[in-house]
N, C-alpha and C positions, 0 to 999 in steps of 0.2 A: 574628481570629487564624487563623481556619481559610481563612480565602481567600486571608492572608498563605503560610500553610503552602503550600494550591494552588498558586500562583505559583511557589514556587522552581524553578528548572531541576532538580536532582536529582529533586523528587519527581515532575515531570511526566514527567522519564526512564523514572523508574524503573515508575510507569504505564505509560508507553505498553511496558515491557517483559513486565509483566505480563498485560497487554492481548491482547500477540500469542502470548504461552503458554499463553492461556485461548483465543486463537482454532486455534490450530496444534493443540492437547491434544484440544479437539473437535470439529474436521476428523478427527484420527486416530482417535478414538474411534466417532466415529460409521463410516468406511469397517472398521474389524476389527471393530464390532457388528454392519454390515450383512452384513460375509465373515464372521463367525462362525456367526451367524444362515443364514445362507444354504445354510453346508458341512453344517452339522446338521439343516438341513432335506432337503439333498439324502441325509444316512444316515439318517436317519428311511423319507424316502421310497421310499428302495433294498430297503431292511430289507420295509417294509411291502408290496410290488411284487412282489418273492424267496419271501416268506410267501403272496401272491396267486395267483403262480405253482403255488407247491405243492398246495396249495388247491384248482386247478384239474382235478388229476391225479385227485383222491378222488370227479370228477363228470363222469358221460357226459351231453355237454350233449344227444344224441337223446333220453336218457331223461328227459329234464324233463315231457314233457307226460304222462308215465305217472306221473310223481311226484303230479302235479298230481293227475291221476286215481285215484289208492289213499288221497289225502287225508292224504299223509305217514306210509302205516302200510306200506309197502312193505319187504321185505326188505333191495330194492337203498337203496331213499330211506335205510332205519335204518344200511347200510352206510357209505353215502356223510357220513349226519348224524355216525355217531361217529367217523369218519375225520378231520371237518374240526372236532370237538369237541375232539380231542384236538391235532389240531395249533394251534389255537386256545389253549390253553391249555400247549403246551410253547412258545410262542414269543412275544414281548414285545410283544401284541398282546392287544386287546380286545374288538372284535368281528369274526367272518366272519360274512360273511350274502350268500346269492342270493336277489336281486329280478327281478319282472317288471314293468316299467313298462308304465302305461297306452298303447301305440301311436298313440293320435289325437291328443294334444298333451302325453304324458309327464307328467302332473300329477298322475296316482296311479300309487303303486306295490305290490304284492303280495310280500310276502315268502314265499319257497319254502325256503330251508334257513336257521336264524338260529341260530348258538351264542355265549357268552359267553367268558370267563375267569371262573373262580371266584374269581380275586382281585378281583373288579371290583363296584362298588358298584353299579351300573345293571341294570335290566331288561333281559329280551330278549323278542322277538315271536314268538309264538306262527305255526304251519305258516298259511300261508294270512290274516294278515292285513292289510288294507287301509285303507293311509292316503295322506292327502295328500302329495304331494312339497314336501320342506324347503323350496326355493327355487328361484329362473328360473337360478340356478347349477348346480344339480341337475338339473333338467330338459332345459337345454341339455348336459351332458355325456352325460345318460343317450341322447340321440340320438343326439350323435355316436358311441357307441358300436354302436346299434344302427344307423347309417346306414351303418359303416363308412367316416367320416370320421379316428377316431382306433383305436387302438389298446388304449390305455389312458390313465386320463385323474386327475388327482389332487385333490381339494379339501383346502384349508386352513382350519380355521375355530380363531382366535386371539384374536379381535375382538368384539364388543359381547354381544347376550344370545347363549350357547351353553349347551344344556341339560345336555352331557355332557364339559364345562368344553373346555378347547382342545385339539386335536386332527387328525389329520389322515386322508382317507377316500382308500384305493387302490381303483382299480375295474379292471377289464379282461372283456372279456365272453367270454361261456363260447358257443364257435361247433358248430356241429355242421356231420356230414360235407359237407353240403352248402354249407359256410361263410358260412351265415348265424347271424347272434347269436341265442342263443336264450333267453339270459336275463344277467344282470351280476352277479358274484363279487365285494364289494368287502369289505376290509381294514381296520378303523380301528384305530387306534394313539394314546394318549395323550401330550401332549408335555410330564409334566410336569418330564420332566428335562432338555427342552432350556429352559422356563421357567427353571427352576432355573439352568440353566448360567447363563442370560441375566443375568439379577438378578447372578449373583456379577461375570461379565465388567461390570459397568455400575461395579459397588461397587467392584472394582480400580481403573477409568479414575478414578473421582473422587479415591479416595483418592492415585495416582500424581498426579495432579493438584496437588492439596493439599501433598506433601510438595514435589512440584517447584515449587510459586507459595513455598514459605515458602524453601527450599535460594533461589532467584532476589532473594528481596527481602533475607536475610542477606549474600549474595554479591557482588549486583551495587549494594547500597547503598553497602556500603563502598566498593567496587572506584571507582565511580563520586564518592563522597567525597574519596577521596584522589587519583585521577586529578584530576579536573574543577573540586568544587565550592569544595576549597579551595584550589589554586590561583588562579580566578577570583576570590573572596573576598578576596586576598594582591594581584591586581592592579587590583580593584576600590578597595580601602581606601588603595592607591598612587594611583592617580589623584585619588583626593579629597583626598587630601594636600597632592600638588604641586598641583594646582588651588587650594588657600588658603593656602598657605606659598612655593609658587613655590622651593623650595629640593630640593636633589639629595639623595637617600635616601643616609645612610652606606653602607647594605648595597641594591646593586644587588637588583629583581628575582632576574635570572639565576642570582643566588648561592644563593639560596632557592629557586626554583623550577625542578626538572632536567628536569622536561618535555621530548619532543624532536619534540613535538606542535607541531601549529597554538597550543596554548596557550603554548606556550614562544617561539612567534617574536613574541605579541604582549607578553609581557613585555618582550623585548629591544625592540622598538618603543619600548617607555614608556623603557624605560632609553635608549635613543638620543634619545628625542622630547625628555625631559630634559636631557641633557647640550647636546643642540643648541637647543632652548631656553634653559637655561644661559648656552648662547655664546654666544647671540644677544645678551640681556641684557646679557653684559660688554662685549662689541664696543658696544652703545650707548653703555655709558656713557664709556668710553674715547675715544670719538669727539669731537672738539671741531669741526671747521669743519664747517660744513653739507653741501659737496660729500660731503665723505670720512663724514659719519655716514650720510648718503643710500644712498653707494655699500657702505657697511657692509651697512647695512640689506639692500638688495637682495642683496647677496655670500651674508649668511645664510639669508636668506628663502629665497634661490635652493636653498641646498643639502638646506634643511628639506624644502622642498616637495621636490626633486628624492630624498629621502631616503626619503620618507614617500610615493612612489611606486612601487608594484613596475615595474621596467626591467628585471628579469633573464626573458627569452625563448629556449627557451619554461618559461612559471610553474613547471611540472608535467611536469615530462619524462619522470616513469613514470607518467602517466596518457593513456592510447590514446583516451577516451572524445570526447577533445575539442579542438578547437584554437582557440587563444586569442591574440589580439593588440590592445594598447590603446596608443593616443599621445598626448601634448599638448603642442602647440605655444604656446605663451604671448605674449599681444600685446606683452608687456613682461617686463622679468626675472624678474618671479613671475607670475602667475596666480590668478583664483579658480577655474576650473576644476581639478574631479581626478574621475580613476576610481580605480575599487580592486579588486579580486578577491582571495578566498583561499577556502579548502575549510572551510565550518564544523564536516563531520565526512568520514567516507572516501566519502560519497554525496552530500554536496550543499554545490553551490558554489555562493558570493553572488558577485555581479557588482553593482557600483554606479559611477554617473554623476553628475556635479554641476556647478553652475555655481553661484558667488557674485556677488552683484545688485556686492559692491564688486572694485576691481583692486587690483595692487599688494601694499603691505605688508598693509594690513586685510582684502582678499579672500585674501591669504595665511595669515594667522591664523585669520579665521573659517572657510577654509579646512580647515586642520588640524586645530581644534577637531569640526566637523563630521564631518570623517573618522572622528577615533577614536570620538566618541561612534555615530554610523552601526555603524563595528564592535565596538566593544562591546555594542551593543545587539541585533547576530544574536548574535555570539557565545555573549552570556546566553543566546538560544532563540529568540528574538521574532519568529514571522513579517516580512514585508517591512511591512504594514502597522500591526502592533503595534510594529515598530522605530521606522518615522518616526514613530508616532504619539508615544513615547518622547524622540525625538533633539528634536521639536517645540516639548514643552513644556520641557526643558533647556536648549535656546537661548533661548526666551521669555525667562524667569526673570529673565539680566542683558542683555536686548538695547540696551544703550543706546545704540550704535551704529545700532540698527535696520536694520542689514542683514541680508537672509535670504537663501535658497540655494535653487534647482530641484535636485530629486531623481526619480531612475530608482533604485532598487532590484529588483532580483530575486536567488530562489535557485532553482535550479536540481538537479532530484533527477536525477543521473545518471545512476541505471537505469533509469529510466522516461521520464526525459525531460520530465517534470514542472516548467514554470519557471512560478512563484509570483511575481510584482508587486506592487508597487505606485508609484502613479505621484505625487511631490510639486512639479505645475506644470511640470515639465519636457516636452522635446519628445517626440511620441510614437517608437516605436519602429519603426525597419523588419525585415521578417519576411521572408525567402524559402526556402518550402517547395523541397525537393528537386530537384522536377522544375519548380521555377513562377518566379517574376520575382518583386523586391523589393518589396512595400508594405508600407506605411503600418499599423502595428496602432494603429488609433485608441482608445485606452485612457480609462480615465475618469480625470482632474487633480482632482488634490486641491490645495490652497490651499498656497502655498509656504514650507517651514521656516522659522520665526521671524516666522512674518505672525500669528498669532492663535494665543494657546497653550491652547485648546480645540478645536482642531482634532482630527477623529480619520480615518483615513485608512483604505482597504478594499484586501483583495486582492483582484488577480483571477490567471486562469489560462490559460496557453499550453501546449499540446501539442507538444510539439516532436519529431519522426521523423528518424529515424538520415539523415543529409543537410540537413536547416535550419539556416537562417543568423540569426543574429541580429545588427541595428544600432543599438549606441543612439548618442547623439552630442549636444554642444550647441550652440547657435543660434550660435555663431562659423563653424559649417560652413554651414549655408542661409543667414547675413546677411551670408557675404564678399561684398565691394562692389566692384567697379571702379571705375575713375577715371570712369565715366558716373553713378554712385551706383546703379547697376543691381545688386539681389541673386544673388547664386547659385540659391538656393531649394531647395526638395525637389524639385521637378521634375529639376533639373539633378544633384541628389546622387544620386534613386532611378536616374537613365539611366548615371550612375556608375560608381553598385554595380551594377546591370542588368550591364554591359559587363565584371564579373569575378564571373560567378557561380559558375564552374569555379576561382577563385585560392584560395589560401590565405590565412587570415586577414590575415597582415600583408600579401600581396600584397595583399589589398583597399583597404586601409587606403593603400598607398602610391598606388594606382589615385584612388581618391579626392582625395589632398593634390596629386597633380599636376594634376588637371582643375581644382581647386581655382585653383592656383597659375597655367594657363594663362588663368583666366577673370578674376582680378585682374588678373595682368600685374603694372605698377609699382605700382599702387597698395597704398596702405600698410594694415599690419593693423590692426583697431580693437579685436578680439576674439578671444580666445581659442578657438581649434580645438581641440576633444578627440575622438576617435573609440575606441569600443572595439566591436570585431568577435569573431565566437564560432563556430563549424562543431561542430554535433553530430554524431561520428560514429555 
């Protein structure tokens, strides 16, 4: 039941919307953690730097080596200590302290003036104590300082063991008249309140998180229920109907379903596919002499098939993305050939190509049948190759006929350009990049509709760049024949298309049926021509 659940198109929707509010939530979460973090480290460190500076003032850096020399018991030394004592403890800082670092490789350091805050939990070091240096972090700054590389220089310590929890240490060195460094003044400051901030800013992002995933799955379930999932449902439960009853629904579609969506034009489809259907039906039976039931037959079939093809150019006339142009010429009044095109959503459009193994009235039917099942089967959601894999085993079921069909299926993400395939036995597809010449994209065939109903079929993927053309077509175009029994071929169709790579879709298409038309001459058609051409803008 639960993988029945998976499968429905609303709940896969409605994932993948939740999906990209959980990816976009912390993308933003994370960039105003790193700029919060950042701004609060930069007042931390300002703060800390300002306090450094003052600091500075309470200590004549000449008189360090006499500091050194009274052993901390000097009048000026006691001046200078409770200067920086007190400014230590009226400013939101920790500790001040002047050190001397070891000069041969900076790896001890001696401490010369060290005061606390009295709010602070921690020790301080006594005049004149000597210890190791913290790290090869500490050691490399205290050079630069003394080498007159930097100015002033900042460590951050937030991260794994720190003895006197996380914090941040200001340095800048204390120079005498002769401006050389004569010893380093540094500033440490506790962060536990930019901690603090941190934690809460984290606790907001999840819980805005949280309320926006539950606001999105109340919202966008229904919203997506009553748009989508039962309307499809309503034209789902129609088709299985007429498919076993073969009888016209009192209440049209249309009347129920006000859609003015892609979803609405396929109900009127079933409503017309119906009624002409329908009429096909009565015209047979009506029909007594053979000539006239024949001509019947074709008269409908003609209009079905011609009905059940989009002709109206161009498709999409408020979409700039793309130009589109598809024809079929029919060896006889029907055809099993058809293409189809429509928009599954406002980004991605299916394009499909076909040919039926029969002509006539039956490659006309299974035709149609093909068709709709093909577009109801994106429709539902189904990749190119979960669709044929789909359309497959549903023609299988009653093939008694045992005719099957070559499929071209792709969709087509129109922001990116992204076209998704899959290929059912049909011919491959020609490709011409922007600036390059037509070929051949040699695709992997899968076994052809209604040959074996375990078949299961694979996408693959094409990139396609603002200028690529795409061809797809069926074997009526490379196996027109002249009166030598000489084929046309891909050779002669790619030099073709070569010869209007600068046209416009339907300009191609006409470029093509004329080379077509001069290389048969009189000779007569055997097969059906379908071409459908595509210009990415």
């Amino acid at each position: 039941m639960i993988n029945a659940i998976r499968k429905k198109i609303g709940v896969r929707i409605l994932a993948g919307v939740i999906a990209i509010l959980i990816i976009f939530a912390s993308i933003i979460g994370w960039i105003g953690y790193r700029e919060f973090t950042d701004l609060l480290l930069e007042q931390y460190a300002d703060g800390a730097f300002r306090t450094a500076d003052s600091a500075a003032l309470t200590v004549n850096p000449d008189h360090i080596d006499r500091f050194v020399e009274s052993g901390g018991k000097s009048s000026e030394y006691l001046a200078s200590y409770f200067s920086m004592d007190q400014l230590c403890n009226s400013q939101d800082v920790t500790f001040i302290y002047v050190i001397r670092p070891d000069l041969t490789d900076y790896g001890h350091i001696t401490f010369i003036i060290s005061t606390i805050n009295k709010n602070s939990p921690y020790g301080v070091y006594e005049f004149g104590f000597y210890r190791k240096t913290t790290n090869d972090e500490y050691r490399e700054k205290y050079r630069a300082l003394y080498e007159g590389t930097s100015e002033r220089e900042l460590v951050i310590r937030d991260k794994g063991y720190i003895q006197t929890d996380p914090h941040i240490t200001a340095m800048i060195p204390l120079k005498g008249a002769d401006h050389k460094t004569k010893a380093i003044l540094c500033v440490q400051r506790q962060m536990d309140t930019l901690v603090a901030f941190r934690q809460q800013f984290i606790r907001k992002i999840v819980l805005a998180l949280l309320v926006a995933a539950a606001v999105v799955i109340l919202a966008q379930g229904g919203y997506l229920y009553r748009l989508v999932i039962q309307p499809l449902v309503k034209i789902k439960d129609e088709a299985e109907r007429f498919a076993d009853e073969n009888v016209i629904a009192p209440v049209k579609l249309t009347e129920t379903i006000r859609n003015q969506d892609e979803i609405g034009v396929l109900a009127d489809s079933i409503d017309r596919m119906e009624e002409q259907i329908q009429d096909y039906v009565a015209n047979l039976t009506r029909v007594t002499a053979e000539k006239e039931r024949i001509g019947a037959e074709l008269d409908v079939a003609s209009k079905i098939q011609a009905g059940a093809l989009p002709s109206l150019f161009p498709p999409f006339p408020d979409r700039g993305e793309f130009d589109l142009y598809a024809a079929m010429l029919p060896a006889r009044e029907v055809g099993g050939d058809f293409y189809d095109f429509f928009m599954v959503d406002d980004d991605h459009l299916c394009l499909v190509i076909a040919d039926v193994s029969g002509k006539s009235i039956p490659g006309a039917l299974f035709m149609m049948v093909s068709k709709i099942l093909i577009s109801m089967a994106v429709q539902n959601g189904n990749q190119p190759g979960a669709a044929l894999t789909r359309v497959n085993k549903q023609l299988c079921r009653n093939n008694r006929a045992e005719m099957f069909v070559t499929v071209w299926l792709g969709i087509l993400e129109l922001s990116t350009g992204m076209l998704r395939a899959a290929n059912a036995g049909h011919e491959y597809p020609a490709i011409c990049r922007r600036d390059g010449h037509y070929e051949l994209f040699k695709d992997s065939h899968g076994l052809v509709l209604g040959g074996m109903e375990d078949m299961c079929y694979k996408d693959y993927e094409i990139q396609l760049e603002h200028g690529d053309r795409l061809f797809v077509y069926t074997d009526g175009v490379t196996e027109a024949t002249d009166s030598d029994n000489e084929l046309f071929g891909k050779d002669r169709m790619l030099d073709s298309l070569n010869h209007s790579r600068t046209a416009t879709a339907a300009e191609t298409l006409e470029i093509v049926r004329k080379d077509i038309n001069g290389f048969v001459k009189d000779a007569p058609q055997f097969d059906d021509i379908t071409m459908l051409c595509l210009l990415y803008k």
